[in-house]
C-alpha positions in Angstrom: 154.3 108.2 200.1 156.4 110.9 201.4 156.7 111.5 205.3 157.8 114.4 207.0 157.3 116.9 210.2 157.3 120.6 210.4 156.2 123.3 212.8 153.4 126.2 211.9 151.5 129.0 213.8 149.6 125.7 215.4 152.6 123.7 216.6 154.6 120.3 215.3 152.8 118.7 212.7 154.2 114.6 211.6 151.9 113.3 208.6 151.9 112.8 205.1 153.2 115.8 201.9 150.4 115.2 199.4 150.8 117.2 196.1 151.2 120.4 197.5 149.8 120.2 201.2 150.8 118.4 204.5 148.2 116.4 205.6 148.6 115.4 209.5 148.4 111.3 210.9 145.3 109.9 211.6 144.6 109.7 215.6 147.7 111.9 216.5 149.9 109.6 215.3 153.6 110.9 214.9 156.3 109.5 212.5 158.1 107.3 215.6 154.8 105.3 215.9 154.4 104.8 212.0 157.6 104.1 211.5 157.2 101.4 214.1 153.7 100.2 213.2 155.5 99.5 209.4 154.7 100.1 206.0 151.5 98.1 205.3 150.0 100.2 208.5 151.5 103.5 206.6 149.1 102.9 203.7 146.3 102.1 205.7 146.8 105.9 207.2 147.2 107.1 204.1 144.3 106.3 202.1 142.2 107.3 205.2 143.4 110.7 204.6 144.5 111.4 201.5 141.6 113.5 200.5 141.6 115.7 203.6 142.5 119.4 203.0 145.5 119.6 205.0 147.9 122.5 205.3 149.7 124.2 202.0 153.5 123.1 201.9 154.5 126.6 201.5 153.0 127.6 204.8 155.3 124.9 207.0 158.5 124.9 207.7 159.9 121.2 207.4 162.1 119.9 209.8 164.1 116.8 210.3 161.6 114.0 208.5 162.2 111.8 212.2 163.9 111.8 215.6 166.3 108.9 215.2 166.6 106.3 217.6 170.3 106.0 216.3 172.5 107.1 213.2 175.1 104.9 211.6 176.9 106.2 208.6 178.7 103.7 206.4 181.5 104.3 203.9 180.5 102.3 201.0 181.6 104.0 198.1 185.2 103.1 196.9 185.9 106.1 194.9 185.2 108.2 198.2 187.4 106.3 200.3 190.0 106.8 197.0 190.0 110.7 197.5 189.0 111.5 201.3 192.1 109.3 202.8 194.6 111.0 201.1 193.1 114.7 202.1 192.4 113.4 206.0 195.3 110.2 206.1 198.1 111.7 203.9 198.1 109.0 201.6 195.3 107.8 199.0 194.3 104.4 199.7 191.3 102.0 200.0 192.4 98.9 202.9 191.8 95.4 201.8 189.7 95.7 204.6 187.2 98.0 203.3 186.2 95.0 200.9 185.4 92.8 203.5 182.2 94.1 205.0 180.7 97.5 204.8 182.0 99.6 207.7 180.5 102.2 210.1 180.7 104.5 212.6 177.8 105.7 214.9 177.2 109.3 215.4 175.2 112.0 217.4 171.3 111.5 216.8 171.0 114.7 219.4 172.4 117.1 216.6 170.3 116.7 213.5 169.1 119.4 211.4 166.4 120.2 208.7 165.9 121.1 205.5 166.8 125.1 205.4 168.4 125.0 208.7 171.7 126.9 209.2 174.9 125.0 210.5 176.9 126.4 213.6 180.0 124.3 213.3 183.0 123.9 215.8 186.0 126.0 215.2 187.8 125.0 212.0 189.5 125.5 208.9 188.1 122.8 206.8 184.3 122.6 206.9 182.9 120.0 204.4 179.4 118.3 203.9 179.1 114.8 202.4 176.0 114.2 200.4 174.6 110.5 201.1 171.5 108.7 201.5 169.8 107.1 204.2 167.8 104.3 204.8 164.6 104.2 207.8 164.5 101.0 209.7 160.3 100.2 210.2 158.6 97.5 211.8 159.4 95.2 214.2 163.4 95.2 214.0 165.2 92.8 214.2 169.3 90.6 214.5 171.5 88.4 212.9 169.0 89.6 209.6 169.7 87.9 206.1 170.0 90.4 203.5 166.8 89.3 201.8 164.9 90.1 205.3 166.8 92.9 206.3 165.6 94.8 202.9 162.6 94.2 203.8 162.7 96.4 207.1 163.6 99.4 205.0 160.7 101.7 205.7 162.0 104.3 203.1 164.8 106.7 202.2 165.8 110.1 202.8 168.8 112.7 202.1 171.3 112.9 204.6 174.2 115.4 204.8 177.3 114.4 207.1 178.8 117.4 208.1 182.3 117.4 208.5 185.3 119.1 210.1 188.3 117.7 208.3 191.3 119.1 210.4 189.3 117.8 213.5 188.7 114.5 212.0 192.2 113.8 210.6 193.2 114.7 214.6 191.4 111.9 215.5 192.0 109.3 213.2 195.8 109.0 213.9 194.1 107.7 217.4 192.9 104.7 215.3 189.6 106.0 217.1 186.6 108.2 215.7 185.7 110.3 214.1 183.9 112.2 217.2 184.1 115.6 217.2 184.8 115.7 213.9 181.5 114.7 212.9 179.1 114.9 215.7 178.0 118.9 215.7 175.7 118.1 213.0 173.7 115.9 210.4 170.7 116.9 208.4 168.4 115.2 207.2 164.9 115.6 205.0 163.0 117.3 203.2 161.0 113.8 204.1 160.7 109.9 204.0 160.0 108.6 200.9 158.9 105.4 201.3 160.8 102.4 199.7 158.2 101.4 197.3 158.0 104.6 195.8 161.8 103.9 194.9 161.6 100.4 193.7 161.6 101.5 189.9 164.9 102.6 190.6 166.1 99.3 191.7 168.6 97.4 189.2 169.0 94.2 188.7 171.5 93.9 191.2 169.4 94.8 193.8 171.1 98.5 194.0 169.2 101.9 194.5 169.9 103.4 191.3 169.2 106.8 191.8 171.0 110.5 190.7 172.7 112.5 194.1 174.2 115.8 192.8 175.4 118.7 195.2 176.0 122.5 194.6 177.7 125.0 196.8 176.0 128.4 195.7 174.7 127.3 193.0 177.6 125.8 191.8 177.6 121.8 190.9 180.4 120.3 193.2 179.7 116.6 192.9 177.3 113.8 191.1 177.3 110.3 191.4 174.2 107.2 191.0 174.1 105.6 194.8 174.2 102.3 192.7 177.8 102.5 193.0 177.9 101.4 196.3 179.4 98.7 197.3 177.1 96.7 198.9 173.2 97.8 198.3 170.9 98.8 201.5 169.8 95.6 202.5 173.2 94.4 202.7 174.4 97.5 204.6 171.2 96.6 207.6 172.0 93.0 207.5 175.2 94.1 208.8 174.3 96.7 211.1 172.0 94.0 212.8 175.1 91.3 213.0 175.3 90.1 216.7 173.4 93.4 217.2 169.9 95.0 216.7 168.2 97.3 214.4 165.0 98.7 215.9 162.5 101.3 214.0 164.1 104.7 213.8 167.2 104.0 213.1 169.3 106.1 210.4 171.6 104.1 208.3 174.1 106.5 205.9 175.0 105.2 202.6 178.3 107.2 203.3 179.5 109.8 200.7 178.8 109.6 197.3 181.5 109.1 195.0 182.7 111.8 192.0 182.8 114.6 194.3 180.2 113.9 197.4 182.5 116.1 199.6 184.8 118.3 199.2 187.5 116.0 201.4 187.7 113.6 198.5 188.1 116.5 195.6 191.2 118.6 197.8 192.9 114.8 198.3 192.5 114.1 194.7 193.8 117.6 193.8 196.4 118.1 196.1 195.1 121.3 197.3 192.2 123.1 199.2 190.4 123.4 196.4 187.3 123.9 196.0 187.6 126.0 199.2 186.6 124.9 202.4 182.6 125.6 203.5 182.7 129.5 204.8 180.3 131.0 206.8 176.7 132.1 204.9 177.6 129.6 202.2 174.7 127.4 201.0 174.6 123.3 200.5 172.0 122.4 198.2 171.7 118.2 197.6 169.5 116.8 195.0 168.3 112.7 195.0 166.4 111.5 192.1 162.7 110.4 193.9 163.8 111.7 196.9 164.2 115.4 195.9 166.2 118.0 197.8 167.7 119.1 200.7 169.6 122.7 202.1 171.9 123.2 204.4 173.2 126.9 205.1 176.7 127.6 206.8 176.5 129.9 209.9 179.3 131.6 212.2 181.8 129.0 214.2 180.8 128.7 218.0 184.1 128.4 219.7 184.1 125.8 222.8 185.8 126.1 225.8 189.3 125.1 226.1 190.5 121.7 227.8 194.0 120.8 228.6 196.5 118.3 226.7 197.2 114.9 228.7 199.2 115.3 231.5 202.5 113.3 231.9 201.3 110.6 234.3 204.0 108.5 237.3 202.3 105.3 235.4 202.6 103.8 239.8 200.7 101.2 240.5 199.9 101.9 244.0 198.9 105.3 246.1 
């Protein structure tokens, strides 16, 4: 099943793509209340509308597939981590640390975009997108989740592109804090939901989601990579999320950038140089997932923001 929402003449619409139509929920149901009922109750909706006559595709415009309750992105590919450090750190290396457990960092659920919409970014001189794949939490949620049941509360996948502003970023990093507003202007998502048994035939044996990612800056193939070479596979990536936490339906989970040239960071750290270029203004993102399908960004003018002031020099007295 693939899920999605998108806006017409009549309003939002949050239902199933069927071949070549949208078809809305049964009972007014929207994605947030699917996603929660799970994905038995998903396929009970489904076949009760899966003949209806629905809405052409072409005559929608898609937007973001759900309104997250949260987005964490990991960083689970080590042959991202290889290239991007040494374009945002100054050096190329993976910490012993990455092995450990499969880090993440929570970003801005109030920013997302959808498929075709255009990108106002912040003020900077290296723009990048990082192509990646997310997993849905359905269901009831849950903590402290083995990896066996945490798989299980993977309502589907979807594209996701991590916009990025490098300079910014690498600014905030030497904090040993972040990245904030290097990240948080924007992350797309879409076209849809494609739920996780669609995907299972891409499963290996390893319990990885074997599936194609390529990305192409006007038309031009910048990166590919199989998500199976992860470092950890989804399940294990929500098992941690939910460690001495919670994972509740809704939430995003980022599979962090794909390796082999997922983002432009990791190419100009591996080449020593800007190059490819940095994302310009009218520039367009297109990302592709084998049995997901694809996703487009476009690149519109920086909105400058206003100015605040460096820290001042402080007495450091204890006392008024």
């Amino acid at each position: 099943m693939r899920i999605a929402r998108w806006i017409d003449a009549t309003g939002i619409g949050e239902g199933f793509v069927i071949d070549d139509r949208v078809v809305a929920f049964p009972d007014s149901l929207t994605v947030t209340e699917v996603l929660a009922r799970g994905l038995d109750a998903a396929h009970d909706a489904f076949a009760r509308v899966r003949t209806a006559e629905g809405t052409a595709l072409a005559g929608v415009r898609l937007l973001a597939p759900l309104v997250p309750a949260s987005i964490r992105d990991f960083v689970a590919f080590e042959e991202h981590v290889e290239g991007v450090s040494a374009g945002v750190e100054g050096k190329s290396e993976v910490a012993p640390e990455w092995y450990q457990a499969p880090t993440f960092y929570f970003t801005n659920p109030h920013t997302v975009l959808g498929p075709g919409d255009r990108l106002d970014p912040p003020v900077t001189a290296r723009l990048d997108f990082e192509l990646e794949v997310a997993a849905i939490i359905g269901g009831a949620g849950g903590s402290n989740l083995t990896a066996e049941a945490a798989t299980g509360h993977i309502f589907g996948y979807t594209i996701m592109n991590d916009w990025s502003a490098r300079d910014l970023q690498g600014r905030e990093m030497k904090v040993r804090l972040g990245p904030a507003k290097g990240k948080d202007f924007g992350t797309t998502l879409g076209p849809w939901i494609v739920t996780a048994d669609e995907l299972e035939q891409f499963v290996d044996a390893d319990g990885f989601l074997a599936v194609r990612a390529e990305v192409r800056v006007n038309g031009e193939l910048i990166g590919e990579d199989l998500v199976s070479n992860m470092g950890w596979p989804f399940g294990e990536l929500v098992a941690y999320a939910s460690r001495n936490s919670r994972v509740v339906p809704g939430d995003v989970l980022g599979s962090g950038t794909v390796g082999n040239g997922g983002c432009l960071g990791e190419l100009w750290g591996r080449n020593g140089s800007l190059n490819p270029p940095p994302l310009q203004p009218g520039d367009e993102v297109r990302m592709t997932v084998e049995g997901i399908g694809e996703l487009v960004g476009t690149v519109g003018a920086a909105v400058p923001a206003p100015e605040l002031p460096a820290a001042r020099e402080r007495s450091r007295a204890r006392y008024r």
